[in-house]
N, C-alpha and C positions, 0 to 999 in steps of 0.2 A: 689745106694743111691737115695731118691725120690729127685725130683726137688722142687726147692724154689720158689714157686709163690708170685711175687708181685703187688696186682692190684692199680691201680692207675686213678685220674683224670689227665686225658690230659691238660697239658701247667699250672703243677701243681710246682712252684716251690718245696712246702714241699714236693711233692712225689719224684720230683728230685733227690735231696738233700739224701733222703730213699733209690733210686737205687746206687748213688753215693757210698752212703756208705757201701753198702752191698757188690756191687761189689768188693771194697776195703778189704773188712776183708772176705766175700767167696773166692774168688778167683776162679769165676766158670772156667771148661773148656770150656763148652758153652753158649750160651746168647742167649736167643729166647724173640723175639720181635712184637706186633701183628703190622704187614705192610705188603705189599706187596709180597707174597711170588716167584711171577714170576720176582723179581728186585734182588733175593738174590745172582746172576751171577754179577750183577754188583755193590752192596756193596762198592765196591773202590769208584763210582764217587761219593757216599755221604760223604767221608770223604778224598778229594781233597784239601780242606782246600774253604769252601764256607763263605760269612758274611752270617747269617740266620736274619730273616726267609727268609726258601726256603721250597719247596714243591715236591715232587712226583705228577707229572700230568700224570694220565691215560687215554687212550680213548678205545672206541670202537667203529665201525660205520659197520650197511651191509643193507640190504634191510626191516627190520623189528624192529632198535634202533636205536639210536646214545646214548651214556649213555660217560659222563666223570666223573672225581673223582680225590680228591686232598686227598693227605697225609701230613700236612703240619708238618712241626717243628722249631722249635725257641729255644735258647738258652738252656732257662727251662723246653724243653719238657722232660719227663721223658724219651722216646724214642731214643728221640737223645742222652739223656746221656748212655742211656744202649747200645746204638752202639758205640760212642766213648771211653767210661771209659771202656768198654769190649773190644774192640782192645786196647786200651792201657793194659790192662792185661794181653793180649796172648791170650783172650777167643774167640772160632771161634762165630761169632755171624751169627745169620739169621733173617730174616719175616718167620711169620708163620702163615699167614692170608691168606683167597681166593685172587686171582687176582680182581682188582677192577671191572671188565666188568663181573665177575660170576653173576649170576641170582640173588645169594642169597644177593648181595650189589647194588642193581637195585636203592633202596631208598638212600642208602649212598654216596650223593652227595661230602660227607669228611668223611673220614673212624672216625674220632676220632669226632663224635659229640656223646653227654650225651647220654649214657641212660639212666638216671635217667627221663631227660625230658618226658621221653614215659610212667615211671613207678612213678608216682608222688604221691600215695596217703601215702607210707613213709615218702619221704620227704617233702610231708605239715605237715605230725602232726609232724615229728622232727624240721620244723619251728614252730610251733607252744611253742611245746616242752621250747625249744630254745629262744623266743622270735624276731627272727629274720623275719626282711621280704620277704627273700627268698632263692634257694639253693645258689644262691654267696656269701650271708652273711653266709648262716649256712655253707660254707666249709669253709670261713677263717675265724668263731668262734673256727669250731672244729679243724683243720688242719695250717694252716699257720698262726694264730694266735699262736699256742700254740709251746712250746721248742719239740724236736725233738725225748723224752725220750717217750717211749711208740707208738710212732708213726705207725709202722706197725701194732700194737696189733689195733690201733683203728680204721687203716681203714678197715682192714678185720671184725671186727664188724660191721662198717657205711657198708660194701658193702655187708656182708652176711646177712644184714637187707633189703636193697633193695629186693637182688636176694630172698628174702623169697616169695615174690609175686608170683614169679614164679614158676606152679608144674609140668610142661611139664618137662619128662626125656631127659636130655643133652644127653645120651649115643646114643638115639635111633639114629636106621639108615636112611637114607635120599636116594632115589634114584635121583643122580641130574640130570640125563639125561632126566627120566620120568614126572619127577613133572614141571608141568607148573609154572611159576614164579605167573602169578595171581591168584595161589590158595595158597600161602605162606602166613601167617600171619607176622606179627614183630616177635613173641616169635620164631616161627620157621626158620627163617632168621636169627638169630641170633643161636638158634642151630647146623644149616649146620655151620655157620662158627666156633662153641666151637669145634664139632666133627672133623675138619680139622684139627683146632688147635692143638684138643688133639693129635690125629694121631702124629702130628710132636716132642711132648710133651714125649710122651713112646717112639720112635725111637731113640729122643734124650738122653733119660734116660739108654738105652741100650748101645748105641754107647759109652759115656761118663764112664759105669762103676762102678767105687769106686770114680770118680770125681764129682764134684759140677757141676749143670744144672738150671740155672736162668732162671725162664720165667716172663715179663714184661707183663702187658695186662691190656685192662681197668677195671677196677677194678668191675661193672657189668658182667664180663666171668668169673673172678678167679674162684670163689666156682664152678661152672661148671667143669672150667676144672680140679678142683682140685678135682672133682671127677670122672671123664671121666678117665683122667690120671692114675687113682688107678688103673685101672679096671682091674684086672688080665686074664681076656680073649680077650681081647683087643688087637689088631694086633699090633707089633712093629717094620713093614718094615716103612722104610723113602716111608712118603705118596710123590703120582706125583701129580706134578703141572697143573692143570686142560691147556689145549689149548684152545686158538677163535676159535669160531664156524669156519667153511670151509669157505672160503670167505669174510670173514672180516676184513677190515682194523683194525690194534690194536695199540699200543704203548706205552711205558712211557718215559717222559723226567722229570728232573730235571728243576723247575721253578723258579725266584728269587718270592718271597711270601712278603708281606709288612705286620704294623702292622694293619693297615686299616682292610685289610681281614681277622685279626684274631681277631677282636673285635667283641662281640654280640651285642654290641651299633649298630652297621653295619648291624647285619644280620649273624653273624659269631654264626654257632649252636655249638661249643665244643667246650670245656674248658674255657678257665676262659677270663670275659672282662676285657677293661682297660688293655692289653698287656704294655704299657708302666709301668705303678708303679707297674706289676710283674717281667720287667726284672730287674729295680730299688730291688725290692725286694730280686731278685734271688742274684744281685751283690753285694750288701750294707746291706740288713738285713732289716727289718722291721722299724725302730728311722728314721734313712739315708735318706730310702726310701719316707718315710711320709715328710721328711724336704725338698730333693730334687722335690719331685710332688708339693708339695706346691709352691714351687717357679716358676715350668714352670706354674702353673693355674696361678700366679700373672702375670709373662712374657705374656703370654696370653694376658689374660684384660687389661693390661697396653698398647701392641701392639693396641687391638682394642676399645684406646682412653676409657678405665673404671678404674678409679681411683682405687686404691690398694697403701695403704699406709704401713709402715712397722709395723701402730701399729696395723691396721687390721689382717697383719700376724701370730703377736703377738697374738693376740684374737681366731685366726683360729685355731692357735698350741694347746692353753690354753682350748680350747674346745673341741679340738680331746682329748689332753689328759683324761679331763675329762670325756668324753665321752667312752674310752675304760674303765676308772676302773669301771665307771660304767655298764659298760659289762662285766667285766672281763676278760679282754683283757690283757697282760703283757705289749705291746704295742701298739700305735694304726695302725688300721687295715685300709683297705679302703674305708670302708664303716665311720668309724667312722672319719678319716682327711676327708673327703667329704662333711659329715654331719659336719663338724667344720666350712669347710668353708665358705659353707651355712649359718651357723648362727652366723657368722663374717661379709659377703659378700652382706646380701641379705634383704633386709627391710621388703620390700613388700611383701606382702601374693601371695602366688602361688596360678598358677590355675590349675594345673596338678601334681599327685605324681611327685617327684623326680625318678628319670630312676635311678638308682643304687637300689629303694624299687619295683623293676618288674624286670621282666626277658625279654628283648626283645629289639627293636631297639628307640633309642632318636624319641620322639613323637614330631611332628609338633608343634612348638608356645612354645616353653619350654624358660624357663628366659635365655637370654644372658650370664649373671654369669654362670648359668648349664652348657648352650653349652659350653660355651669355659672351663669349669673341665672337662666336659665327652672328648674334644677332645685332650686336655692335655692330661689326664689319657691314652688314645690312643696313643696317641704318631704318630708320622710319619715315623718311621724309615722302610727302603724296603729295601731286603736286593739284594746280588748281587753275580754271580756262579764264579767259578775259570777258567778261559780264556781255561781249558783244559776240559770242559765239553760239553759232546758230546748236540748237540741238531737236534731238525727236519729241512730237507733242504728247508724248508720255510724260516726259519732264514735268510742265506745265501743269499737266492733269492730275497728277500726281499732288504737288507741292500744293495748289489747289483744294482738291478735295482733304489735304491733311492741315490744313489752316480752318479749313471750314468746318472740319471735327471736332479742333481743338487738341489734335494731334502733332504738332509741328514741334514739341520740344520733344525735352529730356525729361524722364521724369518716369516714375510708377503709375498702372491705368488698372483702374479695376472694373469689369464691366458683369454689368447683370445681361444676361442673352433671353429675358424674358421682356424686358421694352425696347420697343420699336428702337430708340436713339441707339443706344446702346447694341441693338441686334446690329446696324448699320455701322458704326462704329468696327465692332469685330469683325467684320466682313469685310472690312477699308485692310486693314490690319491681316487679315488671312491670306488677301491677296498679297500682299508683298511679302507675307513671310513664303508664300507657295513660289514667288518668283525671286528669293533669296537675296530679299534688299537688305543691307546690314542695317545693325541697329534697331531692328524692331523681333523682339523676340518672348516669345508667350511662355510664361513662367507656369501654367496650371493654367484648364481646362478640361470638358471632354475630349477622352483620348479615342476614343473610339464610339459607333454606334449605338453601345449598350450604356455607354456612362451619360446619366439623366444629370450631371449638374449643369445649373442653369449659369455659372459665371465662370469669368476666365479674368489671367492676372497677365498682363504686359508689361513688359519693362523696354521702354522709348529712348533712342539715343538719336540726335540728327549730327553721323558720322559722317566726316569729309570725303568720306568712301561713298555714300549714298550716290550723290549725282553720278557716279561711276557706272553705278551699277541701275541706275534707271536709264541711263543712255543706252547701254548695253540691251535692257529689257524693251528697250523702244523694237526693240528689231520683232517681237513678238503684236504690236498692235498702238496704236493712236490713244485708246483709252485702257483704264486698268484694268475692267470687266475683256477687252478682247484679248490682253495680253495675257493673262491670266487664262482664260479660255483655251487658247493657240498654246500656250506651252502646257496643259494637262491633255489636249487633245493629242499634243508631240506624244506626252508620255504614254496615253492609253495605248499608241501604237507603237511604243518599247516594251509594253509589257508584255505583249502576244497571250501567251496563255500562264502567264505568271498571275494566280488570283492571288497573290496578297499584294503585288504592285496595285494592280486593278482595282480591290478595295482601297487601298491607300489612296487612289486617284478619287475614287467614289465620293470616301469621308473629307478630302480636300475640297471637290466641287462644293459637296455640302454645305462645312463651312465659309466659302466662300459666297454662299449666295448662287450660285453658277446653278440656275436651275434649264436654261436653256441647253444646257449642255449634258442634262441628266440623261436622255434618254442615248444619248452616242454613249457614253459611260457605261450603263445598265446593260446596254447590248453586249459592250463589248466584255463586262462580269459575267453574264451568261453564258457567251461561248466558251469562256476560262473556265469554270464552271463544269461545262461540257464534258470537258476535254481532261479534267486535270485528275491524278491519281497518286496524290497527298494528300494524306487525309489532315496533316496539322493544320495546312494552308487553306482546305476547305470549309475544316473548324472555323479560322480566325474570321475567314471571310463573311461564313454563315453569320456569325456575332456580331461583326459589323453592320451587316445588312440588314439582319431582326432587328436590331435597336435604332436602324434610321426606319424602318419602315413600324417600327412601335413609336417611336418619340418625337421624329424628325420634324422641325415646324420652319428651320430656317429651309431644307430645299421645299418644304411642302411636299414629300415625300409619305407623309404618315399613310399607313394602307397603301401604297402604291400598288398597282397590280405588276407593273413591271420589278419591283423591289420584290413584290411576292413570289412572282417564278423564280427570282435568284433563288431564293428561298427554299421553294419547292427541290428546285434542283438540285441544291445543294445536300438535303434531305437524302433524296433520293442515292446521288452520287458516294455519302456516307455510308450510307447503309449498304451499299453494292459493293464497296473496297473492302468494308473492315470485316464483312464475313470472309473475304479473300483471304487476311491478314495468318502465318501462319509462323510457328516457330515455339511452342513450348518454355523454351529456356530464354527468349530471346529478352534484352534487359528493357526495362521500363522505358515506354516516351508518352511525356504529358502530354505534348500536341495533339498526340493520338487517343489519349485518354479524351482533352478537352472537345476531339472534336464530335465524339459522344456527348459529352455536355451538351456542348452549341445544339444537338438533333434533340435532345430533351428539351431545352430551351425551345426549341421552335414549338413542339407541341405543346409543351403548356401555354403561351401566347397565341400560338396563331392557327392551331388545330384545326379549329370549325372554319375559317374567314377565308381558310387556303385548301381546305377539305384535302389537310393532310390522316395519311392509312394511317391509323392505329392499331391496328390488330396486325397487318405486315407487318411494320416496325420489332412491334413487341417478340413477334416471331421470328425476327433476325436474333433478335437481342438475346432471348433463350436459346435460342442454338449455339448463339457464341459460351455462353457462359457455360452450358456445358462441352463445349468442345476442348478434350484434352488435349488438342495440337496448336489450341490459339494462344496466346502470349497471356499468361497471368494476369497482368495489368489490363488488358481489351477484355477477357474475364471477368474480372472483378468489376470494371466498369459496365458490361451489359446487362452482370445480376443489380447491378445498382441503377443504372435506367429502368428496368422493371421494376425494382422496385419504389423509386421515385414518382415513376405514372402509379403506382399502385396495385402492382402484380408483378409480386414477387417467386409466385408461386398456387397448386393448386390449392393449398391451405387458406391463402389469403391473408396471413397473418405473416407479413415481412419478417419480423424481428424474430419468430420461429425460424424462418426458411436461410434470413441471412445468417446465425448462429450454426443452426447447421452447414449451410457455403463453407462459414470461414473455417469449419473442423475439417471440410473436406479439402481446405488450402492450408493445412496448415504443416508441408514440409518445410524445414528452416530455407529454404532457396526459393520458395515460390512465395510465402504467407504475404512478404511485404509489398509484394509488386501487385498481389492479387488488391491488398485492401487499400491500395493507394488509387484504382483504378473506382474499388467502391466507394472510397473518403468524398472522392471528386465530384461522384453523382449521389450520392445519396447521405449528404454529412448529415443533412438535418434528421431523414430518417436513424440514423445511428444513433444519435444522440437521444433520439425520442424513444427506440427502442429500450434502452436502459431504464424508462420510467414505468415500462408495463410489463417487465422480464420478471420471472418468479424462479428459481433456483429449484425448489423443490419439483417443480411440476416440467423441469427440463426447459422452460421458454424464458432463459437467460438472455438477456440483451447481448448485442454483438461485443460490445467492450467487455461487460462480465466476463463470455467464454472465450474473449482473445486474454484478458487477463488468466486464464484458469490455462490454456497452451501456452503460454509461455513460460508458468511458473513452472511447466513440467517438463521444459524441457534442458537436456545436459545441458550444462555450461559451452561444450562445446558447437552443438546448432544455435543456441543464445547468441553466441560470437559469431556464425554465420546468417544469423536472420536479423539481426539489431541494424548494420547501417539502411537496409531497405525499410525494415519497421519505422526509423526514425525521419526519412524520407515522406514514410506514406502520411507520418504524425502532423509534418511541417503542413499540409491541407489545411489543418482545422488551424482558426485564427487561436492568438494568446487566450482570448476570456474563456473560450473553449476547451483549452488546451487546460486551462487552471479546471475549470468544470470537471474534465476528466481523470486528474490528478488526484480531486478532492475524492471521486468515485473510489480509483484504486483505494485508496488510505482510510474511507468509511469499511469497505470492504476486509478491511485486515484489524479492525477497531483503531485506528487511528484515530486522532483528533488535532493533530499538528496542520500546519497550512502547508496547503499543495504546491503553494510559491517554491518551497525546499526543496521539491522535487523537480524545478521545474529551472533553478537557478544552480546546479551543480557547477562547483569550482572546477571540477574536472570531466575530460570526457567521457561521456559513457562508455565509447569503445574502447579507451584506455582502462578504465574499471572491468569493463569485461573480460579483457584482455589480461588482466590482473588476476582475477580470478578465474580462468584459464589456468594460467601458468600455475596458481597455488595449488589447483586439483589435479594438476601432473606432475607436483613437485610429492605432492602427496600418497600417489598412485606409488610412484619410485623409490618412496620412502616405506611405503608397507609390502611393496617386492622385495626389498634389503633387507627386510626386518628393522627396520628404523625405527618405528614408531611406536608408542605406547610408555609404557611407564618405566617398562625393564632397560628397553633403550637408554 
């Protein structure tokens, strides 16, 4: 007897509904199902008795991928009904799909996403056809809109209309040992796995007999293997189950799955969005369903303070209706209660389509009323496994070591990183926030290298989400120390020569305790390091790296010599780009500024220990400063390195040398960019200069003679020098800022508080701007002869 193919859309209630029934009145002996074919051994633990959605998580990991993959299912999967209503029948059932880690599912990050999405030029003219705005609307015009009579007939038309695009022979053969994975197109990724398929398809058709043999699959394979399947010369041994390459870690575990992850509002690529008004759907019918969504969208808005009245509802319902006969709807769909209550809900003209007329994830800035239907329509429900489901011994190890802390609730954790408990504690903690367990998330601590505080603040939640995502992280190691490990050693090899990834990985091991891992890490900073020709990135890194190799006590890091060559390098690497750096006019960048910083930094700390040049250095730094083709701001910043080390000049006496600097920067286009580049290395220098400046004898502090050019300059370069001046001012902290205020206002005999100055009701550049315009108004008025007394 040939087999009964039924193809379907994934998390389709009306396809459902389709397999429900068939299985009912076939009564196959077998059930073949497109999933997992390496999980068909353990079949029992999916029907344990789980709340769905739950999912099949795969991995793979070895020297040359890491590749993971979800098989999710939900109530209304068609899938899952063809597993359950077929053991409820007696029917042996199986997966007859490749194992998710095969070559040919490299892209199928979720085995059940569209492919219609790949092959669309069908389904735009059947939207078009149709009227509809996209394939959401056109499935539940043609399909779960409609009564259930005729149903198979018409999606084996909708699917053998797609698969028409395709004219590549399903049958052919595939060598999968030989064929490189990047020389695979989509159509043929998809072949390997029809011809798997089929294999399992004739095996079963033999084995089975004079009995009935159901095959389930997405309804893009059917005609495939509804051909493959025929094929009379065609092998009908039970095909093997492909094995992980030699040496690869593999797995699959049973996941709980939420509806979040299976919306495409989310980012969710298969089957159908709006998971909540399809389980509605699935339970209650189409009338029910629309009446019950409505009410949590109302619940919604009402919760977040937007008025919904019951005769809005009233108006919502009255427009859906009308709205489906005018589509020809029996009932309405979801598209059309959405579109109801939108134009019950919503006054105001949008400014963006409505996200249910696109296919893709809720756009930034969409009306409040939207958000909260689209997230309605989602729903929040997660589901959760039956207590006897096997999972990976991270699980365990995990749930363990946070009982043992004293970590396992909810709650605020404040920890000191200077006792031993407590250092362990943050370390428990660092690992899972680096392998992105929810619910554990560090509110304040050190954020980098150079930041010496000794404590850090957590905020503990044990969300329903957790076990999700530690099953998930099993795929990286057995205990938390290796999984943690295996996923920053993944990253250190994403980073290539990105050093501020690199430090980011560095300062994670760090925290994490991961001191075995230090030295793959450090290497791999180094060649970044090498190679890299950003100076901001080199800055950040450098900073980082001083301040674990000054303070560091969780990796034991302190003096590393290995941390010390970053170091050195880094140094080095600096100072090699930024004499490069060229451009006169070019506008201000603090990374570039700071990463002169970070090189001062190093030699005040680490000078002698790393026998870093000093007298090189300083001799880059004066060249830069007077080079009139380098960028003001790299300028300003290398007379201020020198004079920060204490050589400013051959006077010796900074606060001489830097007054003079700032008179020689002081056209209205360059002054601000110049002194913001000095503020950054040498603030404390400035501010000291002001205490040993004497006016009379010309050795003015740098504020003194920046106040003394400004005042003299027209109103109109004031207007062109002011937004960078106030730029280069933002450097120095508030109490600074008041310090320098009081200066200006001693200096003119003031005696008012500097706060007044500092707290203006309006903005500076508007005032200057104001006075602009009054000394042109004034200009025009004594070229008329306007002004004076006679006027």
């Amino acid at each position: 007897m040939p087999a009964t193919f039924i193809g379907v859309r994934h998390h389709s209630p009306a396809c459902a509904r389709l397999v429900a029934s068939t299985i009912e009145s076939l009564r196959p002996a077998i059930v073949l199902v497109e999933g997992p074919s390496d999980f068909n051994d353990r079949i029992d633990e999916l029907l344990l008795g789980h709340r769905l959605p739950m999912a099949i998580f795969s991995y793979l990991r070895d020297g040359k991928r890491a590749q993971s993959s979800w098989t999710p299912f939900c109530d209304y999967s068609p899938e899952w009904i063809a597993l359950t209503k077929g053991r409820e029948a007696g029917a042996e059932v199986r997966f007859i799909d490749l194992p998710a880690w095969h070559h040919s599912m490299t892209d199928q990050r979720n085995r059940y996403s569209d492919a219609e999405n790949r092959y669309s030029e069908v389904v735009d003219e059947l939207c078009r056809t149709f009227s509809v705005d996209n394939i959401d609307a056109l499935w539940d015009h043609l399909f779960e809109a409609q009564a259930d009579g005729g149903l198979a007939e018409r999606l084996t038309a909708y699917f053998d209309l797609l698969r028409g695009q395709v004219t590549k022979d399903p049958t052919a053969e595939h060598d999968e040992e030989s064929a490189p994975f990047a020389a695979l197109e989509a159509g043929e990724m998809d072949m390997a796995r029809e011809a798997y398929m089929a294999a399992w398809v004739r095996s079963a058709v033999v084995e089975a007999g004079d009995r009935p043999v159901l095959v389930i699959t997405g309804g893009f394979h059917r005609p495939a293997l509804v051909a493959a399947s025929a094929a009379t010369d065609g092998d009908c041994t039970p095909p093997v189950v492909p094995q992980p390459p030699a040496g690869a870690v593999s797995g699959s575990f049973l996941v709980p799955y939420s509806f979040t992850r299976l919306d495409s509002f989310v980012g969710y690529q298969a089957g159908m969005p709006s998971p909540e008004y399809y389980q509605q759907l699935w339970e209650n019918g189409p009338r029910q369903a629309a009446t019950k969504v409505m009410q949590i969208v109302a619940q919604r808005l009402r919760k977040h303070k937007q008025p919904v009245s019951t005769a809005d509802l009233i108006a919502a319902t009255a427009s859906a209706e009308g709205l489906s006969r005018l589509r020809g709807h029996p009932e309405p769909t979801r598209t059309d209660m959405l579109d109801g209550l939108v134009t019950a809900l919503v006054s105001e003209d949008l400014d963006q389509p409505l996200p249910w007329t696109v296919r893709g994830t809720l756009a930034e800035g969409a009306h409040p009323a939207v958000v909260a239907m689209v997230s309605a329509l989602g729903g929040d429900r997660v589901g959760s496994l039956h207590p006897n489901t096997p999972a990976p011994p991270l699980v365990l190890a995990v749930e363990t070591e946070l009982q043992q802390h004293g970590l396992d609730g909810d709650g605020d954790v404040e920890l000191n990183l200077v006792e031993d408990g407590d250092r362990q504690r943050s370390r428990l903690l660092h690992r899972l926030r680096v392998l992105d367990i929810p619910g554990v998330v560090r509110v304040n601590g050190p954020s980098t290298g150079a930041d010496t505080r000794a404590t850090e603040s957590w905020a503990l939640q044990a969300l329903e989400t957790r076990r999700t995502a530690l099953i998930e992280a099993g795929s990286y190691g057995a205990t938390l120390i290796d999984a943690t490990s295996a996923l920053l050693t993944e990253q250190v090899a994403e980073a290539g020569n990105d050093v501020d990834a690199l430090a980011a990985v560095l300062f994670d091991a760090a925290l994490c305790g991961l001191d075995t891992l230090a030295d793959t890490i450090v290497s791999a900073v180094a060649e970044g390091v090498a190679g890299a020709t950003d100076l901001g990135a080199l800055g950040r890194v450098s900073t980082t790296v001083l301040g674990l190799w000054r303070h560091d006590t969780l990796l034991g890091s302190a003096h590393s010599l290995l941390f010390g060559e970053i170091i050195s390098g880094a140094v080095t690497r600096v100072l090699w780009l930024a004499e490069g750096v060229q451009g006169a006019t070019a506008p201000m960048d603090v990374p570039r500024i700071k990463a002169i910083a970070a090189v001062r930094d190093a030699f005040r700390h680490a000078e002698h220990e790393l026998d870093l040049d000093r007298d090189a250095a300083l001799a880059v730094m004066q060249r830069i400063s007077l080079d009139e083709l380098a960028p003001q701001d790299l300028r300003g910043a290398a007379f201020g390195f020198c004079w920060s080390m204490g050589d400013a000049g051959s006077s010796g006496q900074g606060g001489v040398d830097a007054a003079r600097a700032a008179r020689g920067a002081a056209l209205p286009t360059t002054l601000g960019d110049w002194l913001a580049g000095l503020f950054v290395l040498a603030r404390d220098e400035v501010l000291t200069s002001e205490e040993h400046g004497d006016a009379e004898t010309d050795t003015s502090g740098v504020l003194s003679v920046l106040d003394e050019i400004i005042s003299a300059m027209p109103d109109a370069d004031f207007l062109i020098a002011l937004p960078a001046l106030r730029g280069a001012f933002e450097f120095f902290p508030p109490r600074e800022r008041e310090i320098i205020a009081a200066g200006l206002l001693a200096r003119r005999g003031k005696h008012s508080s500097p706060r007044s100055l500092l707290r203006l009701s309006v903005d500076p550049t508007v005032l200057a701007e104001a006075m602009a315009l009054e000394a042109r108004v004034a200009d025009l008025c004594a070229r008329e002869g306007l002004g004076g007394a006679e006027a």
